[in-house]
Every structure is written in C-alpha cells, then in structure tokens.
C-alpha positions, -999 to +999 in steps of 0.1 A: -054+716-937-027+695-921-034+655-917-036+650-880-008+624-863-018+591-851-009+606-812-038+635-821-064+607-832-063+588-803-058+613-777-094+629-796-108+590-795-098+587-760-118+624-753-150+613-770-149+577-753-151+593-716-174+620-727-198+591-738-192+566-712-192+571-673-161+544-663-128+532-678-119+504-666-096+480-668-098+444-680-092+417-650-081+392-675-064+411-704-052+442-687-072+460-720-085+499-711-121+499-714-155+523-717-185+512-697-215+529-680-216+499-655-201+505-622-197+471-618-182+458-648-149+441-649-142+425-686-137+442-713-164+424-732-140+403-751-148+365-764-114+355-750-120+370-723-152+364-711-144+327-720-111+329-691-140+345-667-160+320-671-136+288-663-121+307-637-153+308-621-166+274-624-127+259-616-132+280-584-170+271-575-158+233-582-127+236-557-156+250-530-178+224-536-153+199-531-140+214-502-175+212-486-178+181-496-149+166-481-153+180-445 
C-alpha cells in the first residue's frame, strides 16, 4: 500500500473536520480556519487570541465610557 502525500492527509482531515463540525470559520484576530458547532463563534479558541479579544474589548468599552463621560 502506497504512503499517502501530505496534500491527501489534509484534504481527508479537512473532510472529517466538516463532517463533525457544523461551521468553519474564520479567526477575527489570527485569520486561522476553524471547526465549531457555534453559529456565533468568532475566535479560534486560541490563548493569543482570546487574550487580543479581550483587550480589544475592554480598550473599546473604556473609549465609550469616556466618551459618555465627557459630554
């Protein structure tokens, strides 16, 4: 039996991924294909990323609050 190439592996793995899983996505911070059965998920799960999400957020509700603040 013939060893299969690298291009055969993943194209299987990338077959078995979206029979188990409902979405690929897309990582908003790392740009990193993803498998998730959330519709809503946007990260790919990541420490680094989930750690980018997380400032982003809070550097963004901060700017609000100071913006209400100031008026």
């Amino acid at each position: 039996m013939p060893r299969k190439t690298a291009k055969q592996v993943a194209k299987e793995n990338r077959e078995r991924m979206e029979q188990a899983y409902k979405y690929a996505r897309y990582c908003v911070q790392c740009g990193k294909r993803f498998y998730t059965n959330k519709a809503n998920k946007m990260i790919c799960g990541e420490w680094e990323c989930e750690e980018k999400q997380q400032k982003q957020l809070l550097q963004a509700r901060r700017t609000k609050e100071r913006a209400l603040r100031g008026m």
